[in-house]
C-alpha positions as CSV (number, residue, x, y, z in Angstrom):
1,X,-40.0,-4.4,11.2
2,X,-38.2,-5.4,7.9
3,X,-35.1,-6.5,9.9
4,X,-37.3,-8.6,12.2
5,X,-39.3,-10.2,9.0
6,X,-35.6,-10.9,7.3
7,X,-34.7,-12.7,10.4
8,X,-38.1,-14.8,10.7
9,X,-38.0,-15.9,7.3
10,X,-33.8,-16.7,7.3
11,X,-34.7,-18.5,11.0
12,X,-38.2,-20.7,10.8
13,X,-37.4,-23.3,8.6
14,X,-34.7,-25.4,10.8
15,X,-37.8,-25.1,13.5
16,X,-40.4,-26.4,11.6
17,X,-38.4,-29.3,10.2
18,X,-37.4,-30.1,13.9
19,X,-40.8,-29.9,15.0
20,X,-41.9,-32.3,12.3
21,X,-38.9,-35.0,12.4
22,X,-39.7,-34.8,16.6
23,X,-43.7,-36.1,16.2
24,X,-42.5,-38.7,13.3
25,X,-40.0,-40.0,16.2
26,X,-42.3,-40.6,18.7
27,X,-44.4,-42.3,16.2
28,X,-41.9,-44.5,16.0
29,X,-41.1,-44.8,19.5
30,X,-44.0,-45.8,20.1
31,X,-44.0,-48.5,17.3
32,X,-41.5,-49.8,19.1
33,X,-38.9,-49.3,16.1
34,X,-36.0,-48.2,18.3
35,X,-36.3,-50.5,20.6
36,X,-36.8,-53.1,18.0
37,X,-33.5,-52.0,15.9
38,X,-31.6,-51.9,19.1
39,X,-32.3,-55.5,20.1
40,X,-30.8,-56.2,16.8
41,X,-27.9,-54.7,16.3
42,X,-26.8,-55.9,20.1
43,X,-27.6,-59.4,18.7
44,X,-24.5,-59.3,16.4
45,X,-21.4,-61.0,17.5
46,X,-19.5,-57.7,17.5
47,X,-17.6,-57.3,20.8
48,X,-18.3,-54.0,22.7
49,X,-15.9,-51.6,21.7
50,X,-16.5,-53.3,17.7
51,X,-20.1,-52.3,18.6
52,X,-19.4,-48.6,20.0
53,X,-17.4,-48.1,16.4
54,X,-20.3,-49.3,14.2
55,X,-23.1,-47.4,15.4
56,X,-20.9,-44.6,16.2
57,X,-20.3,-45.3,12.6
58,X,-24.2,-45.1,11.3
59,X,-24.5,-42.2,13.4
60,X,-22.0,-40.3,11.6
61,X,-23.1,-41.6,8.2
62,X,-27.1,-40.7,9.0
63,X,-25.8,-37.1,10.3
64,X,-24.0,-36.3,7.0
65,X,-26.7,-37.5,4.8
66,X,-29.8,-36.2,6.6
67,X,-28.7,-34.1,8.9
68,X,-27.6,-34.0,13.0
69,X,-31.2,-33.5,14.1
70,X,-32.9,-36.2,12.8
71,X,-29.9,-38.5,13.5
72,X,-29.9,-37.5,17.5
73,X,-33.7,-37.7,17.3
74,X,-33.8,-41.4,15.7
75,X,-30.4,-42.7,16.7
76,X,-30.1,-42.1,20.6
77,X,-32.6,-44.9,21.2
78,X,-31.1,-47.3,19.2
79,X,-27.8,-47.2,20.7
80,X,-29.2,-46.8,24.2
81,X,-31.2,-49.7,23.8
82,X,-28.1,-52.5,21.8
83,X,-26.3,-51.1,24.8
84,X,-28.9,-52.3,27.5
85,X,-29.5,-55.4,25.2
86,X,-25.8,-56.5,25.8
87,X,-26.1,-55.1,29.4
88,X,-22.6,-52.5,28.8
89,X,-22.3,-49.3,30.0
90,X,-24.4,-47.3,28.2
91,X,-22.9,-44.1,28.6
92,X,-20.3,-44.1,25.6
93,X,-23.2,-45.1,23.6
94,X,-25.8,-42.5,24.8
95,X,-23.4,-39.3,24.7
96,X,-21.6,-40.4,21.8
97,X,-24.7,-40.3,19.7
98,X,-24.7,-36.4,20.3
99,X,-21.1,-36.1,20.3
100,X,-20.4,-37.7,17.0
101,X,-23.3,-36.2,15.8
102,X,-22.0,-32.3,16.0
103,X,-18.6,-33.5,15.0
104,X,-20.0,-35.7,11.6
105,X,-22.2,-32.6,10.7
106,X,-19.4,-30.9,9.0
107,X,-19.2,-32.7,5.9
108,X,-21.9,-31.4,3.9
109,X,-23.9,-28.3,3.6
110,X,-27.1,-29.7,5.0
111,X,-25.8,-31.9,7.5
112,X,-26.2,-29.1,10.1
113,X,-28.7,-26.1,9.8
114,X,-25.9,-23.3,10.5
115,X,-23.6,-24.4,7.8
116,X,-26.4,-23.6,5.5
117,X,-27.0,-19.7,7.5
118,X,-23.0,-19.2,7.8
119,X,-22.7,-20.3,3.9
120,X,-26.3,-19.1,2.5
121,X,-24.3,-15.6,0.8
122,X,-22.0,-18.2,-0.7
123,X,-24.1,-21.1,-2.0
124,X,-21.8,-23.9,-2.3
125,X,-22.4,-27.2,-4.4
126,X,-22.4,-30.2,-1.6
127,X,-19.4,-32.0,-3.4
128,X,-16.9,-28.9,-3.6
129,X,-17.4,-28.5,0.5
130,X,-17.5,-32.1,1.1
131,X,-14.2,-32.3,-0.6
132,X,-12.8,-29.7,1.5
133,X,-14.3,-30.7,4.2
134,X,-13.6,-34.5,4.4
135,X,-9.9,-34.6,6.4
136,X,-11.4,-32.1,8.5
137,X,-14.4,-34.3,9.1
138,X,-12.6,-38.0,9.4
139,X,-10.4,-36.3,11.9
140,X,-13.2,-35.3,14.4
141,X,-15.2,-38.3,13.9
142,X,-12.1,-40.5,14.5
143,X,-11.1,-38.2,17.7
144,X,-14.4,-38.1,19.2
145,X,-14.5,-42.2,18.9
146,X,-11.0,-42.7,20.2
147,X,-12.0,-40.0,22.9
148,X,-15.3,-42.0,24.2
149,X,-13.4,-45.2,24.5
150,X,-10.8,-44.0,26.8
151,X,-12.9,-42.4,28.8
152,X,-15.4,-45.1,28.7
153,X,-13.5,-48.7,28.8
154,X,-15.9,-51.0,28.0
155,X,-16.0,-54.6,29.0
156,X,-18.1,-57.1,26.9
157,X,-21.0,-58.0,28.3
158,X,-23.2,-60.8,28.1
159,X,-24.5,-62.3,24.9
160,X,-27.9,-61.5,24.5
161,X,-30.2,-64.7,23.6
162,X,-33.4,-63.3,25.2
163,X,-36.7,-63.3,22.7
164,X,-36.5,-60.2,20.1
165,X,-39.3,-57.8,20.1
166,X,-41.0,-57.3,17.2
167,X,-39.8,-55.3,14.4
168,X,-43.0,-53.3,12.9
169,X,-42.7,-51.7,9.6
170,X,-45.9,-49.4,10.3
171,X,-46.9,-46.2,10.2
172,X,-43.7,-44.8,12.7
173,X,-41.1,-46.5,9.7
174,X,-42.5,-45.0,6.2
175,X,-43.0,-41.6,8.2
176,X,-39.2,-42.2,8.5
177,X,-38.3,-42.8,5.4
178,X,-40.5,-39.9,3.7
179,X,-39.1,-37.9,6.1
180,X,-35.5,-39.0,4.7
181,X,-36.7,-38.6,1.2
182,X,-38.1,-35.1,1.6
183,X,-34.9,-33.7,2.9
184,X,-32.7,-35.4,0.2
185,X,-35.1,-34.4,-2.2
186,X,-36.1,-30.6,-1.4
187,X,-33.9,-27.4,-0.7
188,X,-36.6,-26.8,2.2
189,X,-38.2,-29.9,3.4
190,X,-39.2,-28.5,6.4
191,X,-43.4,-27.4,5.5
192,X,-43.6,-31.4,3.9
193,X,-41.6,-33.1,7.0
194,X,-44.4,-31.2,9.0
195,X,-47.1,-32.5,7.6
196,X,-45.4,-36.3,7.3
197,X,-45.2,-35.7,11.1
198,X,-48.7,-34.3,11.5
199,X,-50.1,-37.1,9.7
200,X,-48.2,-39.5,11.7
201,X,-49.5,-38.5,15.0
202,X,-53.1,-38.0,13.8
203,X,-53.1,-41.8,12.4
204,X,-52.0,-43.3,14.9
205,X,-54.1,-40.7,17.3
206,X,-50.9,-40.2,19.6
207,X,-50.5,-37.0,21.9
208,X,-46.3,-37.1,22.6
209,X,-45.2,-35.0,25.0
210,X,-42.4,-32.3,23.3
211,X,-40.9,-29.5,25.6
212,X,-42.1,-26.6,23.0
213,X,-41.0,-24.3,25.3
214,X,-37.5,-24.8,24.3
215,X,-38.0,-24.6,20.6
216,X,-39.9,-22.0,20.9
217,X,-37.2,-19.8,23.0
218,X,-34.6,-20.9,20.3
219,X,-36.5,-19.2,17.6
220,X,-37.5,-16.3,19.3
221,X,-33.8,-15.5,20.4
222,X,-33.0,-16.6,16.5
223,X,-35.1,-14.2,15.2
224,X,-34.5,-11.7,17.8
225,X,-30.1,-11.4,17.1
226,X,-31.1,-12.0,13.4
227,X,-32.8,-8.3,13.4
228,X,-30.3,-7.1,15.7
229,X,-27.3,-8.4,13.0
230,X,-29.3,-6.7,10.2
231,X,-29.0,-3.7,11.8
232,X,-25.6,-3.5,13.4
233,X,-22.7,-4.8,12.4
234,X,-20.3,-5.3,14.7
235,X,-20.4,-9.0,15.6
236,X,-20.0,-9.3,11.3
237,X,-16.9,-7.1,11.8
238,X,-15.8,-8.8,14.6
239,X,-15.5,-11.8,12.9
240,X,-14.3,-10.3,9.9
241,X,-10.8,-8.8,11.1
242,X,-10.0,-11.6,13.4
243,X,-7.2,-14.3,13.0
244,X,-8.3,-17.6,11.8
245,X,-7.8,-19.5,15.1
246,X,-9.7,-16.8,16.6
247,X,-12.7,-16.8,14.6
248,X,-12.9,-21.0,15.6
249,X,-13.0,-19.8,19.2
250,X,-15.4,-17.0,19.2
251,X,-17.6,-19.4,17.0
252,X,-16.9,-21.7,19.5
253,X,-17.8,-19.5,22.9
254,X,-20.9,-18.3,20.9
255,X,-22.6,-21.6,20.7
256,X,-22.3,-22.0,24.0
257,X,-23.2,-18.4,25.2
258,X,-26.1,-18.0,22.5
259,X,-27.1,-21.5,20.8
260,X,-24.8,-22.4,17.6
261,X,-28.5,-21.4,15.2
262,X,-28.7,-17.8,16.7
263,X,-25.0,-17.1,17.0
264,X,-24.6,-18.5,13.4
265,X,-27.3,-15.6,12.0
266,X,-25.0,-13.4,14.8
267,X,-21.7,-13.9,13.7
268,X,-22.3,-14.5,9.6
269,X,-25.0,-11.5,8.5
270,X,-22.1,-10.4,5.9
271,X,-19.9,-12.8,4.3
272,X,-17.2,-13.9,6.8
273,X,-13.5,-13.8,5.8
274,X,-12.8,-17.8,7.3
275,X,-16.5,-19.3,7.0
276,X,-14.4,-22.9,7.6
277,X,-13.2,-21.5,10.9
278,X,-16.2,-20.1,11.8
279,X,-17.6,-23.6,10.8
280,X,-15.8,-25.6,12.8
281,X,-16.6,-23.2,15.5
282,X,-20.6,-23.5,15.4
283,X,-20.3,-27.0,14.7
284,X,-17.6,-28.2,17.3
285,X,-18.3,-26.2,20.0
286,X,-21.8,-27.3,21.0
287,X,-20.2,-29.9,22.6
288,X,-19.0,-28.0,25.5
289,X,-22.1,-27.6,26.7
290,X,-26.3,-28.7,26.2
291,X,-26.9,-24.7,24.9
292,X,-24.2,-25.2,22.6
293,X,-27.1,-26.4,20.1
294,X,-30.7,-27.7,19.3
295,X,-29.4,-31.1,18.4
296,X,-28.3,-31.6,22.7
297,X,-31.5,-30.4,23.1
298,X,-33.1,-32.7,21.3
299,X,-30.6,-35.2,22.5
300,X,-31.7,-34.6,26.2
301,X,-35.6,-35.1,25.1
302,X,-34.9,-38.8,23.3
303,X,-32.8,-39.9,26.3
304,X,-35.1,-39.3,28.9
305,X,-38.1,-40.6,26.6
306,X,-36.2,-44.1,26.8
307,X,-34.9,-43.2,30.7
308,X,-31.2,-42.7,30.0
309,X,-29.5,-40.5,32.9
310,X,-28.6,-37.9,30.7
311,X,-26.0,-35.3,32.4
312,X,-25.6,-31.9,31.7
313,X,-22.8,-31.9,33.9
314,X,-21.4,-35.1,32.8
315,X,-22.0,-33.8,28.9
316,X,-19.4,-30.3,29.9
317,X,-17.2,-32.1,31.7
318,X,-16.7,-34.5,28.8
319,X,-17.0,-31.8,26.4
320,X,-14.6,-29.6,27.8
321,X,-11.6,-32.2,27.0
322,X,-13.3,-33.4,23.9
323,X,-14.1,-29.9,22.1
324,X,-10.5,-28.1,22.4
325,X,-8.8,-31.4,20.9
326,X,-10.9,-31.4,18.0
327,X,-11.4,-28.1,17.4
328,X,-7.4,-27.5,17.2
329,X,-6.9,-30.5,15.4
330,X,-9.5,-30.0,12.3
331,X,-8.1,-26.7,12.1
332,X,-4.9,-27.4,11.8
333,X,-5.6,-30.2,9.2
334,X,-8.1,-27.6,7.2
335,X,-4.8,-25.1,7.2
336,X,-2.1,-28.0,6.1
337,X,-4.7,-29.2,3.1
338,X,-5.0,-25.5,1.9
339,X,-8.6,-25.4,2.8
């Protein structure tokens, strides 16, 4: 029982604060915020593939700051819709928002949940790792760019001069940026990003319609290898006496096979002898495949809430070119910078 408590108290905070930052989306989904940000950005006299960079760009930038989650959950409208604004393909736009958003999330601490499970025996301050972690991080943001535009060649499409929506600064945009502000502000904003949330929905009386089911089988298989990991160690060992290249991998296959927020609590219950490796593993790899991490999962919720045709197999098939590239070439830049 004392394994199983360890593991529900180490695992229920990325939940909650997912739970919270997915009600103060749909708030503003239904403010008509994204849609409203979108028309705006595709109103800019950026060409298309100018256009894929920059919010390619702010996705990256809101992912290091506030984390993947909330940057799949707020951004994937916004680029679906500039994209439909400007009538362009809109599939670079729609999986690049998850794909740049696993491969930003390794610049900081709190930019992804399992850097803070595979680093919480080693506290870090946010600038040492970013330091370290910077050439590892422009290289997979630039990769995963130059990746979506060859395999998406986009054309420029037409100039969009039809009548903006409205842009509301209601109820959906201050629950966004006190959810920002809470999770800058706090170690463990996810009780407060709750209630933002809760509040949110109850003001504006709105019922949206999350899949808890998956959530809730995340944390249940979270809590469940978390016990398991505090009583045997071999997965810990595993890791421990393996090369450096092959701890990237297993982290890598685990995200896939397990989620990247159980096999992180898996693969790090002692401290792990190449935690960067391990890293780039659990952060990288979800883009193989949609179990590869709660942000896809996410993902695949605010896509079909605006009716993107969202792929699973399109998603692996992409990610299977995508994630060996950048997994072998942030490693390799890690190992030539002495990380």
């Amino acid at each position: 029982m004392h394994a199983i408590l360890g593991a529900a108290g180490q695992a229920w905070p990325p939940f909650v604060l997912v739970a919270g930052l997915l009600l103060i989306g749909a708030v503003a989904a239904a403010d008509g915020l994204f849609e409203a940000l979108g028309a705006r950005l595709a109103r800019t006299t950026l060409g298309a593939q100018s256009l894929l960079v920059a919010l390619l760009a702010l996705v990256a930038v809101v992912t290091a700051v506030l984390n993947l989650d909330t940057s799949v959950v707020f951004l994937t409208p916004v680029l679906v819709h500039a994209a439909r604004r400007r009538q362009l393909d809109e599939r670079p736009f729609l999986y690049g928002s998850v794909f740049m958003a696993n491969a930003a999330s390794l610049l900081l601490p709190g930019s992804n949940l399992t850097n803070l499970l595979v680093l919480r025996s080693d506290p870090q301050p946010g600038a040492a790792f970013a330091m370290r972690m910077l050439p590892a991080w422009i290289v997979a943001c630039t990769m995963t760019w130059a990746f979506l535009s060859i395999a998406f060649r986009l054309h420029d499409g037409r100039r969009d001069t039809t009548e903006l929506p409205p842009l509301r600064i209601g109820v959906g945009a201050f629950s966004t940026l006190a959810a920002a502000t809470l999770m800058v502000a706090l170690p463990n904003a996810a009780v407060p990003v709750l209630a933002v949330g809760l509040a949110a929905t109850a003001s504006r009386r709105l019922r949206p319609r999350l899949d808890s089911r998956a959530l809730t089988l995340l944390f249940g298989l979270a809590v469940g290898l978390g016990a398991i990991a505090r009583l045997w160690h071999a997965p810990a060992h595993l890791v421990d006496t393996s090369g450096v290249w092959t701890v990237a991998g297993i982290g890598a296959a685990a995200s896939v096979v397990l989620n990247n927020l159980p096999a992180a609590v898996l693969l790090s219950a002692q401290p792990a002898a190449h935690p960067d490796a391990l890293l780039l593993g659990l952060d990288l790899g979800p883009n193989l495949a949609v179990t590869g991490s709660l942000s896809a999962v996410l993902w695949l919720q605010a896509a079909r809430a605006v009716d993107a045709r969202a792929s699973i197999t399109t998603y692996s098939r992409l990610g299977l070119i995508l994630v060996p590239a950048t997994l072998i070439a942030t490693l390799a830049t890690l190992l030539a910078v002495g990380a």
